[in-house]
Backbone as JSON Lines, residues from 0, in Angstrom:
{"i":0,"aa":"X","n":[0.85,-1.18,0.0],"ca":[0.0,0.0,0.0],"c":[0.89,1.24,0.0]}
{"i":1,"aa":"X","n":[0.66,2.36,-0.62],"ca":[1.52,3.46,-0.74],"c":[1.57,4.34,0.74]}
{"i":2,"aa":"X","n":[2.02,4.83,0.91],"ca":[2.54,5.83,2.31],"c":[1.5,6.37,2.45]}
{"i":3,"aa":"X","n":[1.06,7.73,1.52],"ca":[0.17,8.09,1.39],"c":[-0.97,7.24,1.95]}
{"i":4,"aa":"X","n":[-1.4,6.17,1.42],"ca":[-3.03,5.62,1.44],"c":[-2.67,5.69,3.19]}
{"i":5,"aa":"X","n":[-1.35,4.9,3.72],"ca":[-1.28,4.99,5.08],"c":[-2.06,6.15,5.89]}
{"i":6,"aa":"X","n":[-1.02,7.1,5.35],"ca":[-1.49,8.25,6.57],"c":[-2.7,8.62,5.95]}
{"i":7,"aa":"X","n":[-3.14,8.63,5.46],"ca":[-4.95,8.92,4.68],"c":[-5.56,8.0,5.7]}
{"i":8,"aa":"X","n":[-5.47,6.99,5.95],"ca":[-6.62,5.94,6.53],"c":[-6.16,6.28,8.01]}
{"i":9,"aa":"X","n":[-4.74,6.53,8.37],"ca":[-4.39,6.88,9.95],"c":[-4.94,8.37,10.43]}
{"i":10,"aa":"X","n":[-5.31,9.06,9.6],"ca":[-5.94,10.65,9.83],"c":[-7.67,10.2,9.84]}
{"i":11,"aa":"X","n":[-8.2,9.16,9.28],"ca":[-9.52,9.14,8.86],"c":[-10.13,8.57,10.2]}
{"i":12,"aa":"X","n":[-9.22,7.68,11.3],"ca":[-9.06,6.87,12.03],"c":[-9.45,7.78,13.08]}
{"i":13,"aa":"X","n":[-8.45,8.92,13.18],"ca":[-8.45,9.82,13.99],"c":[-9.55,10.45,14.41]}
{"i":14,"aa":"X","n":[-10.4,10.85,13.1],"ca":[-11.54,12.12,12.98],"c":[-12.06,11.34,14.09]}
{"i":15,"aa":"X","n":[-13.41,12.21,14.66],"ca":[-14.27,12.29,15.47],"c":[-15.12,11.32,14.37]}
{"i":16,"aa":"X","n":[-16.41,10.41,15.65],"ca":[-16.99,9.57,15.18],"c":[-18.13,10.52,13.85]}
{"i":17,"aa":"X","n":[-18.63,11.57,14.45],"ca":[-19.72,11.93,13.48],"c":[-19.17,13.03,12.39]}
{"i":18,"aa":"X","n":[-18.0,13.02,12.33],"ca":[-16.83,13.38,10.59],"c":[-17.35,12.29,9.9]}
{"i":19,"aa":"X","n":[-16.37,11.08,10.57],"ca":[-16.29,9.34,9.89],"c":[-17.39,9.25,9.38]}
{"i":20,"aa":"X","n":[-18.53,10.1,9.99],"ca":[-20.18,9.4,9.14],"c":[-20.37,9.98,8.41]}
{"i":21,"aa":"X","n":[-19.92,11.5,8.19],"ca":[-20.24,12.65,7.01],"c":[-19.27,11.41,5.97]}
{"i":22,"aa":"X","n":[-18.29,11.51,6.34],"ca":[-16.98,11.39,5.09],"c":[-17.06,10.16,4.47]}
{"i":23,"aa":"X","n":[-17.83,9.29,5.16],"ca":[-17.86,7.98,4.6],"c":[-18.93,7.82,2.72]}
{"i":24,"aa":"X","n":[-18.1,7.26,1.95],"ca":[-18.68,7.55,0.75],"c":[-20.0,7.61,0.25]}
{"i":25,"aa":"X","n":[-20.55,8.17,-0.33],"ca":[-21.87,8.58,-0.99],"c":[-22.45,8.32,-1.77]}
{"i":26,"aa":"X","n":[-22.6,6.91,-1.66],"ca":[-23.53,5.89,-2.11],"c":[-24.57,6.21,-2.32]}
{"i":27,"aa":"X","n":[-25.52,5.98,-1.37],"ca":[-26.58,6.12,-0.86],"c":[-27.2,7.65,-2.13]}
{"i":28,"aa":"X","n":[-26.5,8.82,-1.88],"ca":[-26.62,9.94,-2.56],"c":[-26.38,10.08,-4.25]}
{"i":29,"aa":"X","n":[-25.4,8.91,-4.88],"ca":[-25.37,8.55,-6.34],"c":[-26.63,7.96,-6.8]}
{"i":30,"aa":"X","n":[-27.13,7.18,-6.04],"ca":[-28.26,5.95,-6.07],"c":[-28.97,7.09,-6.12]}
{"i":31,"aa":"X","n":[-29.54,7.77,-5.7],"ca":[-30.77,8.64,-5.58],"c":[-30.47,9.71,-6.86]}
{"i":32,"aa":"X","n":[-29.72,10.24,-6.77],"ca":[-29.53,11.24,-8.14],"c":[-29.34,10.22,-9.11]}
{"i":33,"aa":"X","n":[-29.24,8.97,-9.3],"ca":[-29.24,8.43,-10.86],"c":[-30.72,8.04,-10.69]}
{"i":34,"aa":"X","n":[-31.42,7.36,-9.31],"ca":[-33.03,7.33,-9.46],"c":[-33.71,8.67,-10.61]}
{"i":35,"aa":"X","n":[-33.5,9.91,-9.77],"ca":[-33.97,11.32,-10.09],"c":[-33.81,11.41,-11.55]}
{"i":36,"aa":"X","n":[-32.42,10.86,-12.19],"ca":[-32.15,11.03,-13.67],"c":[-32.44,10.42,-14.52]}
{"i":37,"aa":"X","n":[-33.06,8.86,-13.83],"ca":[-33.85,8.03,-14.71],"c":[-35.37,8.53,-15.04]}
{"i":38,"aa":"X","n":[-36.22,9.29,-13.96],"ca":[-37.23,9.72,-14.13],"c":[-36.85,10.86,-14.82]}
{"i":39,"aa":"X","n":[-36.68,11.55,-14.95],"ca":[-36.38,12.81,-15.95],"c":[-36.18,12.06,-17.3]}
{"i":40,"aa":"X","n":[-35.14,11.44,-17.42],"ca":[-34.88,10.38,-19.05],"c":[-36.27,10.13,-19.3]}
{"i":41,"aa":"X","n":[-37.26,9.31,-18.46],"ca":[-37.99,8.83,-18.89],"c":[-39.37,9.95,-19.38]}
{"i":42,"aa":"X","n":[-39.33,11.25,-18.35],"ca":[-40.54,12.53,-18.49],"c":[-39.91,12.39,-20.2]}
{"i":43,"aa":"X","n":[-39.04,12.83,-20.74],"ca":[-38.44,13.53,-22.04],"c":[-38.58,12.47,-22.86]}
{"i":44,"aa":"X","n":[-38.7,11.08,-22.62],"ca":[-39.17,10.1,-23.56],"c":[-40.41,10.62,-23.58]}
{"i":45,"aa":"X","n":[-40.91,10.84,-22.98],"ca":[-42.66,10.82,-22.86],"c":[-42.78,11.71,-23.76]}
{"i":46,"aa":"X","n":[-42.17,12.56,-24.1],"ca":[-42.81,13.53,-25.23],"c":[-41.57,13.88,-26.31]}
{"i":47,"aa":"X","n":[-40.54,13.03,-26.47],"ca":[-39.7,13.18,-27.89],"c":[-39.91,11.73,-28.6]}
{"i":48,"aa":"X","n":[-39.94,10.6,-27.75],"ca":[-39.82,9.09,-28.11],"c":[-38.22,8.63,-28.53]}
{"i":49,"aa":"X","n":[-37.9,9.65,-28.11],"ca":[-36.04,9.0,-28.3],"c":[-35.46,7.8,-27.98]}
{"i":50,"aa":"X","n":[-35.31,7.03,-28.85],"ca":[-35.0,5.71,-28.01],"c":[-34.04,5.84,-27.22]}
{"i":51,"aa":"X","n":[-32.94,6.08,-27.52],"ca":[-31.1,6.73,-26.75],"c":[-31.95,6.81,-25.28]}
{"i":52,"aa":"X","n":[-33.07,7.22,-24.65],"ca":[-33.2,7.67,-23.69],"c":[-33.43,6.61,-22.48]}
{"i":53,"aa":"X","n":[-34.08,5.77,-23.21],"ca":[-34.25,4.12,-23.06],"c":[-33.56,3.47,-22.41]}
{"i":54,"aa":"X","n":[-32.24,3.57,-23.62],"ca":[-30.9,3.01,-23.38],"c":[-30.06,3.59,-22.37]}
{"i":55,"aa":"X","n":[-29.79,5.05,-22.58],"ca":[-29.24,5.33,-21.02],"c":[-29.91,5.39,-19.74]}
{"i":56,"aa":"X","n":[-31.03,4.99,-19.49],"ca":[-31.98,4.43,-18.31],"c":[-31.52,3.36,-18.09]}
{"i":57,"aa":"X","n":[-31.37,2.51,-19.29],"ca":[-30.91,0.74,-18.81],"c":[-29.33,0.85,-18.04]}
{"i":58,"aa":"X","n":[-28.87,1.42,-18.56],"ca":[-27.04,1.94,-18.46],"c":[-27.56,2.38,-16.76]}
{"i":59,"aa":"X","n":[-28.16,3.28,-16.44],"ca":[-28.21,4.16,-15.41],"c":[-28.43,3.23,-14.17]}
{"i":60,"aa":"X","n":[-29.51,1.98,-14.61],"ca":[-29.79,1.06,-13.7],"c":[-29.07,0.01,-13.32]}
{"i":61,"aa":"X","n":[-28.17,-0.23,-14.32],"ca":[-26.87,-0.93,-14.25],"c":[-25.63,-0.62,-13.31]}
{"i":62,"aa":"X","n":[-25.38,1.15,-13.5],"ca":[-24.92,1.89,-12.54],"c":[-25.04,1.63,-11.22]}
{"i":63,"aa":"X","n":[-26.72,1.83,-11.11],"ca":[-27.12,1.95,-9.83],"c":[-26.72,-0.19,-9.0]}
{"i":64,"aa":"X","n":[-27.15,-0.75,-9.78],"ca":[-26.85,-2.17,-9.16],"c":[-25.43,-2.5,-9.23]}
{"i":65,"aa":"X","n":[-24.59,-1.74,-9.68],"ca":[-22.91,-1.72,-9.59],"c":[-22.45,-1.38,-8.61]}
{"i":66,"aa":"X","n":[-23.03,-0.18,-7.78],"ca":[-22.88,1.34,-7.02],"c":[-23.5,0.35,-5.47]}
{"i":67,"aa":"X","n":[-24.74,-0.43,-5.95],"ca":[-25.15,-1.11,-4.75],"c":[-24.21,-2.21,-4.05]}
{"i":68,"aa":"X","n":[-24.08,-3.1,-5.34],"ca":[-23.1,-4.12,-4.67],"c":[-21.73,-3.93,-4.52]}
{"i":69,"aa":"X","n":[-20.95,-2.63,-4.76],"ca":[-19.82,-2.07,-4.3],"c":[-20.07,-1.85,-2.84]}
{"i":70,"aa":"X","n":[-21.2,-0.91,-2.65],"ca":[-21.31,-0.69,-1.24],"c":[-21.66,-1.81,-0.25]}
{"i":71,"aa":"X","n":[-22.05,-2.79,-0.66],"ca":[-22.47,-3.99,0.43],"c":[-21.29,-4.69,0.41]}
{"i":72,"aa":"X","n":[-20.17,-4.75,-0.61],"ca":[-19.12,-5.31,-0.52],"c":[-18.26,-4.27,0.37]}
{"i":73,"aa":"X","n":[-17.71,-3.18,0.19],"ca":[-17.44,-2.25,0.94],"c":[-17.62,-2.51,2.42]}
{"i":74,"aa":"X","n":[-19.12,-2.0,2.59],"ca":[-19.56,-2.81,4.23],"c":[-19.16,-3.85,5.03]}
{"i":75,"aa":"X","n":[-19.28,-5.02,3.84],"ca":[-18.72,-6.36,4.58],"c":[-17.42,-6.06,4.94]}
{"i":76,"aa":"X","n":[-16.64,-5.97,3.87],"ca":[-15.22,-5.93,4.34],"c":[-14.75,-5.04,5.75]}
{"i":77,"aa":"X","n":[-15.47,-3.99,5.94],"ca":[-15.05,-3.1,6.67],"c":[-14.09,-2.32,6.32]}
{"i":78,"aa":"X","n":[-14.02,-1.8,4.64],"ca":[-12.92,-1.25,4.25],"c":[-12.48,0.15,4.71]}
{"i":79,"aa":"X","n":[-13.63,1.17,5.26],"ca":[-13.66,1.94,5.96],"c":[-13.4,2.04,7.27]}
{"i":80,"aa":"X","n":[-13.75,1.02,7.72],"ca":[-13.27,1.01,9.57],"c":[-11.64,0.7,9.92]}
{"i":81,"aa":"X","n":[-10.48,0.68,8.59],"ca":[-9.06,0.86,9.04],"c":[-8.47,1.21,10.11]}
């Protein structure tokens, strides 16, 4: 592991417990803004019929089940609690 990542995870260690909960990654907050951007894709289908719009909805939901099982893998490991 590089020096750096060291003292990065030995400073993160440090913070106060309710930092660690702000700083911890933003999952939760991608998932919801790609929700928000799938409904919008889909309002603008509703009245152009673009297929492309379709397709990056499918992409978006793919995202989102990528984004999910990163974070439950994440969790398990405890890659954050260093």
């Amino acid at each position: 592991m590089h020096r750096a990542a060291e003292r990065f995870w030995r400073c993160y260690r440090d913070l106060p417990d309710e930092v660690r909960e702000m700083a911890d990654p933003p999952y939760h907050t991608g998932i919801v803004f790609l929700l928000l951007f799938i409904v919008y894709q889909l309002y603008l289908y509703s009245y152009t019929r673009y297929a492309w719009l379709i397709v990056l909805s499918v992409f978006d939901i793919v995202i989102i089940y990528l984004t999910r099982e990163e974070y439950k893998r994440v969790k398990r490991k405890g890659i954050f609690d260093r």
